[in-house]
VOVOMAR-428170 format. One record per residue: x, y, z of N, C-alpha, C, O, CB in turn. Coordinates in steps of 0.1 Angstrom, whole numbers, plus 5000, padded with zeros to 4 digits. Each point is the difference from the previous one (the first is absolute). Last residue first. Glycine has a CB too. Layout:
N
XYZXYZXYZXYZXYZ
...
! end
This chain:
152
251952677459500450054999500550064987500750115001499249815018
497049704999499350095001501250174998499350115001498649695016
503049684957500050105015499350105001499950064990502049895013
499449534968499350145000499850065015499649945011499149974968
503049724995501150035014499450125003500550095007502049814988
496049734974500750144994500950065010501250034998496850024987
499149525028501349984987501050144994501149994996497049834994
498250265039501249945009501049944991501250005001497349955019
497250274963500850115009501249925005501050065002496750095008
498749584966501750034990500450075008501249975002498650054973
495749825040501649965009501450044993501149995004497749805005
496250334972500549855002501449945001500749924994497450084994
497250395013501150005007500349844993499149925000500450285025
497250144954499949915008501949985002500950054994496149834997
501150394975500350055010499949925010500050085010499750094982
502449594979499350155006498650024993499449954991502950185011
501049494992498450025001499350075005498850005002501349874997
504450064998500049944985498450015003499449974990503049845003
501350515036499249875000499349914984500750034990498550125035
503650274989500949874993499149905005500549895001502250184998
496550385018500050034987500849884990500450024988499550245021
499449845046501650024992499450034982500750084993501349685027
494550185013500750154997501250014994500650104995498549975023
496149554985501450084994500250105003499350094996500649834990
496249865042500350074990501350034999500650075008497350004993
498749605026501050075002500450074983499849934990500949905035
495049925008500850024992501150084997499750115005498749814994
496749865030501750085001500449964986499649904995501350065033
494649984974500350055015501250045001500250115005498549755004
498850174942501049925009499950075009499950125000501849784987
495650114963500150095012500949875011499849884998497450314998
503849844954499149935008500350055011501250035004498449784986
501750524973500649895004498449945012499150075004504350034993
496150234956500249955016500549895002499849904993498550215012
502650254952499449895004499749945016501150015006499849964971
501550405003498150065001499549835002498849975003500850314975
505249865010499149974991499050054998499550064991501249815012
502450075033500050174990499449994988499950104993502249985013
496249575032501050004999500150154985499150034993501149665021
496950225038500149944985501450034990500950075006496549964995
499849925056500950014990499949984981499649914994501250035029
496950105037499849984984501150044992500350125002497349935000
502249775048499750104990499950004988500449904993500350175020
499449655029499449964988499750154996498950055000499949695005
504450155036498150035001499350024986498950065000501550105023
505349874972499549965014498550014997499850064989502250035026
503349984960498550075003499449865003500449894996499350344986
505149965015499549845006498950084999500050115006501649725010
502650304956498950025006499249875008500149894997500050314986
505049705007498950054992499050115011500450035012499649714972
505350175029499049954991499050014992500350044989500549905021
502650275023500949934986499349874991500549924992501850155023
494950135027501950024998500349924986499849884997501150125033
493850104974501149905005501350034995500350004988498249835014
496650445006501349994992501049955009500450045011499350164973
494749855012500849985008501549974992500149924991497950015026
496250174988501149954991501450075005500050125003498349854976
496349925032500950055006501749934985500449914994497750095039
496349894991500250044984501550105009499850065011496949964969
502349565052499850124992500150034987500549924992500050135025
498449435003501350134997499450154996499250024991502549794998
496949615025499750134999501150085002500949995009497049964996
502749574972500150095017499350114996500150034988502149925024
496249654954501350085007499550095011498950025005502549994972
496949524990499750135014501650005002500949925001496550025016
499249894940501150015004500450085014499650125000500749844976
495649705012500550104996501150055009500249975012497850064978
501149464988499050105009500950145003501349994999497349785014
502449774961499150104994499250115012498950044999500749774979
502049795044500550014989498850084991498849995001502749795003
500550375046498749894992500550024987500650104996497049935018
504350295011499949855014499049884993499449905005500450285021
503950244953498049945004500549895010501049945004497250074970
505750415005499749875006498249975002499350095002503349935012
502450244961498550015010499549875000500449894995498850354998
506050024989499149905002498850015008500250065011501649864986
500450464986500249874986499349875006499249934994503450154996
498150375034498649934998500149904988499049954995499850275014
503650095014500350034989498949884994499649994988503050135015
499249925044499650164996500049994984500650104995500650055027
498249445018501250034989499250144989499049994993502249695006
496850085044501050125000501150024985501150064998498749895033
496449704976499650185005500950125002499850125001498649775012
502749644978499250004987499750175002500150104992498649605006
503850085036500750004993499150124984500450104994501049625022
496350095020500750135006500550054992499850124998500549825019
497849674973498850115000500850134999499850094993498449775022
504049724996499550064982499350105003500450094992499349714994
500950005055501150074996500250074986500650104997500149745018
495049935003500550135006501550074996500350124999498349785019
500749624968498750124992500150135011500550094993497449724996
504649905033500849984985498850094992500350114997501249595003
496850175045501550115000500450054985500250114997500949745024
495249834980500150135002500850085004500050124996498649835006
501149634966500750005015499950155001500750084994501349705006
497150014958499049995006500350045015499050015007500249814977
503450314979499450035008498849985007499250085005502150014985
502949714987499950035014498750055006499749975012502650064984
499550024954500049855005499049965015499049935000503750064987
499550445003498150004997500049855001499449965009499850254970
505449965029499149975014498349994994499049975007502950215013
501449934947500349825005498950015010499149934999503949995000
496950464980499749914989500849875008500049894995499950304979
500350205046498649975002499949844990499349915003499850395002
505649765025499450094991498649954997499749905006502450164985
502649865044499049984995499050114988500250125000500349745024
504050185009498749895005499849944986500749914995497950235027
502350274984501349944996500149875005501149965003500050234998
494550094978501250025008501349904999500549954990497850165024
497550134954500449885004500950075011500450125000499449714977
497650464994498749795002501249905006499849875000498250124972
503450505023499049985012499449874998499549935009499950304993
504449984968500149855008499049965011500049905006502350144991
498650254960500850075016500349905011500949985008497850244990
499149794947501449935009500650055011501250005002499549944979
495550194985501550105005500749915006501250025002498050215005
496349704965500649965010501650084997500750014990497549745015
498350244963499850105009501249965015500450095008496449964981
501949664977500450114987500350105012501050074997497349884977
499749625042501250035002500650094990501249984999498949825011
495550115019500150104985501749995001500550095005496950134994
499849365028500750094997500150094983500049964989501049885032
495949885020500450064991500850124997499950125004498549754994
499749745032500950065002499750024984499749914993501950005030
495649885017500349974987501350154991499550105004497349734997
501849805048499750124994500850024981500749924994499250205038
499049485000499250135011500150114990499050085000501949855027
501349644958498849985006499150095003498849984998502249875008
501750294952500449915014498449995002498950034995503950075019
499250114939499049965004500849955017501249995000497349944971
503150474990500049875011499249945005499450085007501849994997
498850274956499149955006500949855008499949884996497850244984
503650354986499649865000499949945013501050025006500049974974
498350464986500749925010499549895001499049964995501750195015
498150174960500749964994500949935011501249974997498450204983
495449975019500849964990501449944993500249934990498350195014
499350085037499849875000500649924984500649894997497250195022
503050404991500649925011499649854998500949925001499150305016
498450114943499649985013501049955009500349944989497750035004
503050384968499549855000499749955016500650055010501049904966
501950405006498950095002498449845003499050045006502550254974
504249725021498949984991498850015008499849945010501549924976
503250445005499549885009498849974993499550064991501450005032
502250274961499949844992499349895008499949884997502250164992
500350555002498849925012499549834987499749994989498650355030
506450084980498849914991499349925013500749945009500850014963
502150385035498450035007499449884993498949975004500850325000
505849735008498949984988498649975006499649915007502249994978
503550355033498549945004499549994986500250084991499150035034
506149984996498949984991498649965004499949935010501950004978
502250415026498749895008500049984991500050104992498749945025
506150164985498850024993499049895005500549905003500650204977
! end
């Protein structure tokens, strides 16, 4: 038997509201950690953003965050280059996309809201519950790999 629970609980509230704000020399890092999946794009086996921001006056080291910051598909972390200045992400299609034995990955700032009728804050990427054991659906928050959830 699948279990799924449709109750929706994300919070509908700005992004600035409820993350929090790394400060470095070059860039400024905020994170929506309610939304983060834990896949691992802000870090490698090296290294990660939250030690190398220390670093980033050194343009290699702010190019590597950047990369790191532009490619993680779930957008918990973003980034400025100024304190209080605006948030820049990659350009992305409007496109939505089903991850193997994971969430939806929606993509290019579509509009969403939740079975309510309330709206979620418009997002460049974001990813959406399908196992149905997230705690902030319809928003995605990594339970698919605690559960062992499968596209079968």
């Amino acid at each position: 038997m699948v279990w799924f629970d449709g109750s929706q609980s994300a919070d509908t509230g700005l992004i600035t509201d409820r993350s929090k704000t790394f400060r470095s020399p070059k860039i400024f890092i905020q994170e929506d950690h309610p939304i983060c999946v834990h896949s691992g794009f802000c870090r490698d086996t090296v290294s990660d953003i939250w030690s190398m921001r220390c670093n980033s006056t050194a343009l290699e080291v702010l190019a590597q965050i950047i990369d790191k910051l532009n490619n993680c598909p779930f957008g918990a972390p973003a980034y400025a280059l100024e304190s209080g200045g605006e948030i820049i992400e990659p350009e992305l299609a409007e496109e939505v996309v089903v991850i193997p034995g994971g969430p939806l990955w929606v993509t290019g700032g579509v509009r969403m809201e939740r079975s309510d009728g309330r709206p979620l804050e418009i997002r460049n990427r974001v990813t959406l519950c399908r196992c149905g054991a997230s705690a902030i659906k319809p928003l995605c928050d990594g339970t698919h790999k605690e559960i062992g959830f499968t596209d079968s």
